[in-house]
DOKOLDREN-443708 format. One record per residue (C-alpha): chain; x, y, z. Coordinates in steps of 0.001 Angstrom, whole numbers, plus 500000, padded with zeros to 6 digits. Layout:
! DOKOLDREN-443708
+------+--------+--------+--------+
: unit :     px :     py :     pz :
+------+--------+--------+--------+
:    A :      X :      Y :      Z :
...
+------+--------+--------+--------+
This chain:
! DOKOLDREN-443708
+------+--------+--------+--------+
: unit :     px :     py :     pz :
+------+--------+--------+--------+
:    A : 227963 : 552484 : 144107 :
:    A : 231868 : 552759 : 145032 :
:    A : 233363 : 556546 : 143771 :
:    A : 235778 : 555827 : 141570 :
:    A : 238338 : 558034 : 139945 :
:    A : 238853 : 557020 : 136487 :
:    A : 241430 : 557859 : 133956 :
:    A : 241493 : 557194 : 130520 :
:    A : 244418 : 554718 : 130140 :
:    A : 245210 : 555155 : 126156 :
:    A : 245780 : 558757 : 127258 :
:    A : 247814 : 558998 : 130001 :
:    A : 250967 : 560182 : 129717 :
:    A : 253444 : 558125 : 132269 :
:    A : 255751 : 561095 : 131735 :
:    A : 253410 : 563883 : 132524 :
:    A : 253942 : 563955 : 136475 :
:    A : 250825 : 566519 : 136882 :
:    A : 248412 : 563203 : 136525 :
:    A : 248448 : 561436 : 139931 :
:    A : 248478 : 557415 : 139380 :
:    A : 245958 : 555962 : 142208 :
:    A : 246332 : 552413 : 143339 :
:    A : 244326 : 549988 : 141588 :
:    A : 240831 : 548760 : 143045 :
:    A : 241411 : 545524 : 144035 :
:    A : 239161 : 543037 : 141874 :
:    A : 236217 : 541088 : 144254 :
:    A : 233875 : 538160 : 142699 :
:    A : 230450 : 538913 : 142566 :
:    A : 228075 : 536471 : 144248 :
:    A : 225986 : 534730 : 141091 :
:    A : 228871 : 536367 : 138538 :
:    A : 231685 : 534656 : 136534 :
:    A : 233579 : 537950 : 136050 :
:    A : 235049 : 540149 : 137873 :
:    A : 235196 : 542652 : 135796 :
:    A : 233003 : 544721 : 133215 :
:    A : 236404 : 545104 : 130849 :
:    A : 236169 : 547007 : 128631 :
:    A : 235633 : 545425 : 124378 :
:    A : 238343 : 545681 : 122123 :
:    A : 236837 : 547980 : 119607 :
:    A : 236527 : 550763 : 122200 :
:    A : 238846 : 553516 : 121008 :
:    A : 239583 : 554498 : 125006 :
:    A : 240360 : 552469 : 127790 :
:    A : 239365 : 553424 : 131626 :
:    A : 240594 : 551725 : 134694 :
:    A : 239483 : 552208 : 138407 :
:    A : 241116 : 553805 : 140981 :
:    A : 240314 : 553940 : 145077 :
:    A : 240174 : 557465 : 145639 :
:    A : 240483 : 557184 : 149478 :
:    A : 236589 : 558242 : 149740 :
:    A : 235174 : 554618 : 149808 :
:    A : 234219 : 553327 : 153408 :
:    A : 234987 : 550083 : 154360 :
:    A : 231377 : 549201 : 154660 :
:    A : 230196 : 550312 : 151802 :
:    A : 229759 : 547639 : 148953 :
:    A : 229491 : 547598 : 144744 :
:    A : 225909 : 547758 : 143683 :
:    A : 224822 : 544026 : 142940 :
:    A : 224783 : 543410 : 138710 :
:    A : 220860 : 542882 : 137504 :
:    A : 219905 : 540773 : 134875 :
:    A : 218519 : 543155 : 131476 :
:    A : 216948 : 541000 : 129159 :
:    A : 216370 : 543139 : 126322 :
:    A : 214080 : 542213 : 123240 :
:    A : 215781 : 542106 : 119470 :
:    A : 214003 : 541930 : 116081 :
:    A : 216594 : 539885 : 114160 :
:    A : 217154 : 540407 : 110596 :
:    A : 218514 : 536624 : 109923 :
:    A : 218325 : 533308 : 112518 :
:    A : 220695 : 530944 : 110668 :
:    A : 224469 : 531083 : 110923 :
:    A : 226775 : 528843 : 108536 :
:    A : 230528 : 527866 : 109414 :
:    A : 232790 : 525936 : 107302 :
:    A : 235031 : 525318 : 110452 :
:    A : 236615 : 521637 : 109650 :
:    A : 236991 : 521140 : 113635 :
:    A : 232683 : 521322 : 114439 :
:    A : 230362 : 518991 : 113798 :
:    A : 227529 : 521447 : 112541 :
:    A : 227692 : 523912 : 109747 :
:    A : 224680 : 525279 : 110146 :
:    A : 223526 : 527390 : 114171 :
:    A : 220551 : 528815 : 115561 :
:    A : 220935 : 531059 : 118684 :
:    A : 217394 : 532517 : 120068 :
:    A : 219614 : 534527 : 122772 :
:    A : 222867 : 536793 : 122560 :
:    A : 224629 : 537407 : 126424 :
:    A : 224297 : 534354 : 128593 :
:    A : 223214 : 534629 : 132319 :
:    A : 225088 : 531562 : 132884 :
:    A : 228293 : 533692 : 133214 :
:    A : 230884 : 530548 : 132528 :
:    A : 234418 : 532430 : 132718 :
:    A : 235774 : 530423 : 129801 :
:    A : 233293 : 531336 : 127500 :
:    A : 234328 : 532127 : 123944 :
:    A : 231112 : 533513 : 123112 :
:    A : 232008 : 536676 : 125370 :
:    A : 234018 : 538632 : 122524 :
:    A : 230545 : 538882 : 120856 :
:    A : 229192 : 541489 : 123161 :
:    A : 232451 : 543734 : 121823 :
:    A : 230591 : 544039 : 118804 :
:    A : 227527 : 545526 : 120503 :
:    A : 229371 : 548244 : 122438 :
:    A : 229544 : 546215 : 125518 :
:    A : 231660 : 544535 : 127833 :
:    A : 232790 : 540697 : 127643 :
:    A : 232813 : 541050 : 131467 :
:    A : 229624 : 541632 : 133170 :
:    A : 227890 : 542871 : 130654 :
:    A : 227888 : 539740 : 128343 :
:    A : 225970 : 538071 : 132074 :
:    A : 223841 : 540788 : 132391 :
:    A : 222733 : 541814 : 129243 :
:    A : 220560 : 539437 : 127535 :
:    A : 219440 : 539719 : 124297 :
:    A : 216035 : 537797 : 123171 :
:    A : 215562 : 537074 : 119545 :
:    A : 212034 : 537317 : 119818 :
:    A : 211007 : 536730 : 116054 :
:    A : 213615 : 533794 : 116127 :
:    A : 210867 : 531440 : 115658 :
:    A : 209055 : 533300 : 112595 :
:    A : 212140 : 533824 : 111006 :
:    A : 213470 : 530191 : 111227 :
:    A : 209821 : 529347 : 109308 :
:    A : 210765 : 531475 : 106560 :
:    A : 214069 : 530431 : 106080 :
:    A : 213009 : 526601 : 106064 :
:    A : 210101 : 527517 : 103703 :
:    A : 212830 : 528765 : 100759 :
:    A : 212542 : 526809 : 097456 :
:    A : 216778 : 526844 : 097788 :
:    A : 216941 : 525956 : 101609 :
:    A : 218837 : 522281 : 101773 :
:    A : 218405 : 520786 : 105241 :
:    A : 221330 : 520151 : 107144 :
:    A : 220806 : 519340 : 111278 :
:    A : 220889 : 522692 : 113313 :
:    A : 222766 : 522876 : 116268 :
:    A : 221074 : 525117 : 118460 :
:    A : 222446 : 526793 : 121314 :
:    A : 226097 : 527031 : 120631 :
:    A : 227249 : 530405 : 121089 :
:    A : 224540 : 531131 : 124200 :
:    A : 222953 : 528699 : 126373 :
:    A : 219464 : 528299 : 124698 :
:    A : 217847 : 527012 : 128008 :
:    A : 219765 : 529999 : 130125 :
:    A : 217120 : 531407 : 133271 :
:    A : 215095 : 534250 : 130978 :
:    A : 213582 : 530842 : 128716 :
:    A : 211382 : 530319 : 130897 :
:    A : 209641 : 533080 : 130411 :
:    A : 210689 : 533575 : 127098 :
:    A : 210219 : 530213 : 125545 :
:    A : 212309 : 531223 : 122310 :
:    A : 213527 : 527836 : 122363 :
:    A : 210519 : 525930 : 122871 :
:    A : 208844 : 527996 : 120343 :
:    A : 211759 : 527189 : 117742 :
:    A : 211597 : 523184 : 118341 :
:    A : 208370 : 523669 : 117898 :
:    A : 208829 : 524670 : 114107 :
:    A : 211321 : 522292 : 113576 :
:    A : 209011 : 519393 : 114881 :
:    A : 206403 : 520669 : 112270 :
:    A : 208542 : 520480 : 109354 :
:    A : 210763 : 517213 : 110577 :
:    A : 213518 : 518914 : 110532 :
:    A : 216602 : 517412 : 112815 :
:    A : 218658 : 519537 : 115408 :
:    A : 221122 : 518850 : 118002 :
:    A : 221172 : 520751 : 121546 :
:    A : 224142 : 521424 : 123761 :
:    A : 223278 : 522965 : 127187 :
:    A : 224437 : 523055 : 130446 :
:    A : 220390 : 523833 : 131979 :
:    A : 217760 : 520970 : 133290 :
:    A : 215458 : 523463 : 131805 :
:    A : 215713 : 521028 : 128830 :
:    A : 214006 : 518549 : 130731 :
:    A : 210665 : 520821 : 129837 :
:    A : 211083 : 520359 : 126296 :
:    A : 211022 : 516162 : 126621 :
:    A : 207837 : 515731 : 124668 :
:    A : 209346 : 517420 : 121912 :
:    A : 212615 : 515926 : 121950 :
:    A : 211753 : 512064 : 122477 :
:    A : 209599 : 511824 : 119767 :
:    A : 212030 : 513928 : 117152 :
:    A : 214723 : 511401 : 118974 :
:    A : 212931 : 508049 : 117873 :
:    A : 212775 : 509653 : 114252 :
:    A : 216595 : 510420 : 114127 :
:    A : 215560 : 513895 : 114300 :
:    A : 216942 : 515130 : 117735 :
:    A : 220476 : 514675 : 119869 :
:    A : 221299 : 516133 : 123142 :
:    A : 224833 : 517134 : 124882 :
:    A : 225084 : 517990 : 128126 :
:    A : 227798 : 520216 : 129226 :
:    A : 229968 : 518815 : 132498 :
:    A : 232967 : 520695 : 133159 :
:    A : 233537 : 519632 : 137083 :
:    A : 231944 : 517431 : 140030 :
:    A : 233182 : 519907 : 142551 :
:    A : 229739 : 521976 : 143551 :
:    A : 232420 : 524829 : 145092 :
:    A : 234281 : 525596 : 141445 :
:    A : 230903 : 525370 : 139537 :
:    A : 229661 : 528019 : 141616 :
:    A : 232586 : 530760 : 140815 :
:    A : 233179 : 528629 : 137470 :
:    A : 229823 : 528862 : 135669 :
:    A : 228101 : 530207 : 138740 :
:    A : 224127 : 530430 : 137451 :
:    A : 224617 : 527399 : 135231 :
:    A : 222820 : 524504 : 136883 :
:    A : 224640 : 521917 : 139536 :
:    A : 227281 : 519419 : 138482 :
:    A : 224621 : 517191 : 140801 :
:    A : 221808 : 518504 : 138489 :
:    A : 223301 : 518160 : 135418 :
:    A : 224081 : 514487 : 135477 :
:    A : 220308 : 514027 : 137095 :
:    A : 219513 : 515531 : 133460 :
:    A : 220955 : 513014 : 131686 :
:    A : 219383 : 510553 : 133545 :
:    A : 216076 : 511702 : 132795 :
:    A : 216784 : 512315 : 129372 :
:    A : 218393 : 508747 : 128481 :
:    A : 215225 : 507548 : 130593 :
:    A : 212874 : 509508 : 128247 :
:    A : 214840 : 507462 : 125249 :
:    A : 217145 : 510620 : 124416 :
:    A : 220655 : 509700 : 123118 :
:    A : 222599 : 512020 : 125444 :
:    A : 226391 : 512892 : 125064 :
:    A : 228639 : 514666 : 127791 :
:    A : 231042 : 517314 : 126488 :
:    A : 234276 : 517636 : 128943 :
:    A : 234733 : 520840 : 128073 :
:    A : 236882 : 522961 : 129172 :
:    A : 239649 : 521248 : 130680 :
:    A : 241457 : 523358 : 132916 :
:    A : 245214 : 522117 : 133674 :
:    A : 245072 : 521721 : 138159 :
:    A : 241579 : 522888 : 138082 :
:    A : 239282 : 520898 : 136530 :
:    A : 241850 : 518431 : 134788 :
:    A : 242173 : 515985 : 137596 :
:    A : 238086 : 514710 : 137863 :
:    A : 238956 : 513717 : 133985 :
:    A : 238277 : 510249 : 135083 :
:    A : 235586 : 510849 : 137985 :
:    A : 233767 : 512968 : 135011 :
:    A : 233648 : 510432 : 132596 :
:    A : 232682 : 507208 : 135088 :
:    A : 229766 : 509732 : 136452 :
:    A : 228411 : 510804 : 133141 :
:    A : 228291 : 507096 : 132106 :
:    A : 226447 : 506073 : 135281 :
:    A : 224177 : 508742 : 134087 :
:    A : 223491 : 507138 : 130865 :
:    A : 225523 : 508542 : 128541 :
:    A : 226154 : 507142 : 125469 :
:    A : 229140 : 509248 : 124122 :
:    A : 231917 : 511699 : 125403 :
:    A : 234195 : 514145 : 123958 :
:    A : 236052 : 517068 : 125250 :
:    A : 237990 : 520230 : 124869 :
:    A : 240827 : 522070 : 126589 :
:    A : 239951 : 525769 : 127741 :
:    A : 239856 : 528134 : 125246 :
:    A : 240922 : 532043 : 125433 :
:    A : 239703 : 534454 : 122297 :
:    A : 240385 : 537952 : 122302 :
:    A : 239017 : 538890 : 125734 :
:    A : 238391 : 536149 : 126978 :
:    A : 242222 : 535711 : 128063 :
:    A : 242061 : 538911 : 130348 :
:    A : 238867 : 537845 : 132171 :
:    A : 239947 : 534354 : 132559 :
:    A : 243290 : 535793 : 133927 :
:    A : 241342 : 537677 : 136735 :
:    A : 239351 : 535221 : 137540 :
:    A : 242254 : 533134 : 138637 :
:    A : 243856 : 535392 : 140776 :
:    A : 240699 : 535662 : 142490 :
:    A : 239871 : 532460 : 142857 :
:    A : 243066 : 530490 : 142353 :
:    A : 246269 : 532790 : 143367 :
:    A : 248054 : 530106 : 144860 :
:    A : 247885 : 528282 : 141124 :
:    A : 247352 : 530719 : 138737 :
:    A : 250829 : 531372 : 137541 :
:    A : 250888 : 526739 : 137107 :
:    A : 247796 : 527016 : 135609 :
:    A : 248751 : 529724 : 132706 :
:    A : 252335 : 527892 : 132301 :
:    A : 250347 : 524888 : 131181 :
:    A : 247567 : 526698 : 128779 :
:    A : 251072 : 528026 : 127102 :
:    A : 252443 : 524778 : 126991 :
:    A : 249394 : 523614 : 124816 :
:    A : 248907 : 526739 : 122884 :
:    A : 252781 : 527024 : 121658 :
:    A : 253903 : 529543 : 123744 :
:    A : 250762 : 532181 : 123980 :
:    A : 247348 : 532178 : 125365 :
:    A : 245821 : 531029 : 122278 :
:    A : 246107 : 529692 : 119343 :
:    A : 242887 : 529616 : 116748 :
:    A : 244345 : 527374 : 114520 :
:    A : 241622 : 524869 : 113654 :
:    A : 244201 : 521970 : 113732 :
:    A : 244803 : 522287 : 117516 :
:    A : 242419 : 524848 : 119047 :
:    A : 240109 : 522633 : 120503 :
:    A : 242402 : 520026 : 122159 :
:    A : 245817 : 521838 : 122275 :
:    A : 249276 : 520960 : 121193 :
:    A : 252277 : 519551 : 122517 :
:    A : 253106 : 516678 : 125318 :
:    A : 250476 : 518531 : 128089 :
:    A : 247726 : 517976 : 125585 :
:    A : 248887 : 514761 : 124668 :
:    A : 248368 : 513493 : 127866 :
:    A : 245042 : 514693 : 128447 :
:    A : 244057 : 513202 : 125170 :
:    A : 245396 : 509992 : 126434 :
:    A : 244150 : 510028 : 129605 :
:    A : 240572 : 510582 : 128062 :
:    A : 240772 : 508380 : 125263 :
:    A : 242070 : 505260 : 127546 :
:    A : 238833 : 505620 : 130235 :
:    A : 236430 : 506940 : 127937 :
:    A : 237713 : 503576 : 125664 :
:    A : 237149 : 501723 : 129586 :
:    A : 233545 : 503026 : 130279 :
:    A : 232382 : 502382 : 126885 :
:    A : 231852 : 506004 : 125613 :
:    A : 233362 : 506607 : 122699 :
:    A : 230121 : 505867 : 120375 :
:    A : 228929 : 508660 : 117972 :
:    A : 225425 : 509086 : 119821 :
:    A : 223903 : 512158 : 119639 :
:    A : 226563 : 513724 : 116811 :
:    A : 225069 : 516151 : 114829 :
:    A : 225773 : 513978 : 111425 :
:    A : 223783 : 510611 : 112822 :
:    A : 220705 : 513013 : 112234 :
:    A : 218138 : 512177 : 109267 :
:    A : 217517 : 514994 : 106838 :
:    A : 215529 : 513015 : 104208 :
:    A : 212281 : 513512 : 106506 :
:    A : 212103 : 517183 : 105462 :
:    A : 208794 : 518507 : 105330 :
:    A : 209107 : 522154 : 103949 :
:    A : 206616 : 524552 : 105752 :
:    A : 204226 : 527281 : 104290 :
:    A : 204512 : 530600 : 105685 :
:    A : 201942 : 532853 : 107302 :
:    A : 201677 : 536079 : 104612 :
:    A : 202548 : 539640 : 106177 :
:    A : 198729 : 541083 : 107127 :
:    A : 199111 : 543392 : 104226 :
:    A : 199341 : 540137 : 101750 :
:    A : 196443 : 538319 : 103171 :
:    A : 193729 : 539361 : 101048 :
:    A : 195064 : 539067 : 098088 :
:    A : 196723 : 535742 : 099103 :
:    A : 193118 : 534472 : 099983 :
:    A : 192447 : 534819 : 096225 :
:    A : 195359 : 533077 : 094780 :
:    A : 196786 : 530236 : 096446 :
:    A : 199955 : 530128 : 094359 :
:    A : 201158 : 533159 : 096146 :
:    A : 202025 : 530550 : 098775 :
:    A : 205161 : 529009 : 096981 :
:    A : 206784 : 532073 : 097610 :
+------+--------+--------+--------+
């Protein structure tokens, strides 16, 4: 590891001249990271910021980031949003972090409310529901649960790398198969393409709808972009082999980024529908809370020569700031930049045919609701073997 000298920046006093102000470590991507940074969450009462000391040798390097994947009993599975701009009120996440490490994630302020970083830390350290799939039995088996479709995989990736080991989502479509139940994925992974026997049957019973994720066609921007998320090449192979396997798929654009990914707005949409896909919406980019800062290093380490063009135009959408979370324009911006990406979407995705509802979370069927019993705790077993009403409860 690099020495570094830090100093606690909501301390220092610029006026104190006994406290020597080193020159900032120049920021470096990480090969297989979206950040470049492990910034530091906004509840942390101190801030700290590197500093080269003059000890580091040129050959010496920063210690490569490994992936933790950590387990976590949860105490609840189901998360409800009355957000008028989604299509889904009701979530299911069997994973909190995502190794995927998309820069424009607005998941990342989550990790602030572990103690960790949005930076690196939200990359590397994974959290596994791992009684995700007990718990989502119990809460289906209430007497007052109504079903509503579950959109699964919304604030993490639910097919990131550690499901394949982990098979929290497998293991969770599983219990919604059982009790008919329907559910809507979004992912950016192929991994998905494991789960196909699940999905096409639940899909021929209205009880299962797929989005892919497709931000850019350019193989060099995915990789610092959403660098262990799977090819742009890969991706629409996915949808392929899902519409093939009689899954409605749609493509979410999402995020536009003005002179990054905003030009391939038409290339996108004419590939995803020589995929197969059936529907298409989109989003502009999004910065939350930390997301802003990490976003804004990013670019000036992969885009200097735009970055300042770049920001200009997220302003010019977002009145003026960074962001704006009103629900009336936060996903597709305000003002004439984000009028003319909604027209230049709306006119080819109108072209190519893609503006159906297809796999939209309210298409789904909930009147095939089976409600499921639920194995008794081992200390309620025997007595539950001698009265079988104990099972309504």
């Amino acid at each position: 590891m690099q020495p570094l000298h830090r100093i606690p920046t909501h301390q220092y006093d610029e006026n104190d001249q006994s406290q020597v102000m080193l020159p900032p470590l120049s920021l470096k991507a990480a090969k297989g990271r979206g950040a470049v940074s492990n910034l530091q969450g906004r509840f942390e009462v101190h801030g700290r910021e590197a500093y080269d000391d003059g000890w580091q040798r040129e050959e010496e390097g920063s210690a490569p980031w490994k992936t933790e994947v950590v387990d976590e009993v949860c105490k609840s599975i189901l998360s409800r949003n009355a957000s008028p701009d989604l299509p889904f009120g009701v979530s299911l996440n069997p994973y909190r972090g995502c190794e995927h490490g998309c820069i424009y994630c607005y998941a990342r302020p989550t990790h602030s409310y572990l103690g960790l970083s949005p930076g690196m830390d939200f990359e590397s350290r994974i959290f596994a529901k791992v009684n995700a799939p007990e718990m989502l039995r119990r809460e289906l088996a209430k007497p007052a649960y109504v079903p509503a479709s579950i959109a699964l995989g919304v604030n993490t990736d639910a097919y990131q790398p550690c499901e394949r080991e982990r098979r929290l989502t497998r293991r969770v479509l599983e219990v919604l198969q059982e009790c008919r139940h329907p559910v809507g994925l979004i992912t950016k992974s192929s991994l998905i393409e494991r789960d196909i026997d699940i999905l096409a049957p639940m899909a021929a019973q209205r009880l299962a709808g797929v989005a892919i994720t497709l931000t850019t066609l350019d193989p060099a921007i995915a990789r610092t972009l959403e660098p262990r998320a799977a090819a742009p090449a890969r991706r629409l192979r996915t949808i392929r082999t899902l519409t093939d396997a009689g899954i409605p798929v749609a493509v979410s654009i999402a995020p536009i980024i003005p002179f990054v990914t905003e030009p391939e707005i038409e290339r996108l949409l004419a590939a995803v529908k020589d995929a197969g896909a059936v529907s298409a919406h989109y989003t502009v980019l999004r910065l939350p809370w930390e997301v802003a800062p990490l976003f804004h290093q990013w670019l000036e380490t992969h885009f200097p020569d735009r970055a300042r063009r770049v920001m200009n135009r997220v302003r010019d959408m977002r009145g003026g700031k960074d962001y704006d979370s009103n629900f009336a324009t936060r996903m597709k911006g305000d003002g004439v930049w984000a009028d003319l990406i909604r027209q230049r979407f709306t006119i080819a995705a109108k072209r190519l045919g893609l503006t159906g509802k297809g796999s939209r979370f309210h298409t789904m069927d909930t009147a095939q609701f089976v409600r499921p019993s639920v194995a008794p705790a081992p200390a309620a077993r025997a007595g539950m073997a001698n009265n079988a009403q104990l099972d309504l409860f």
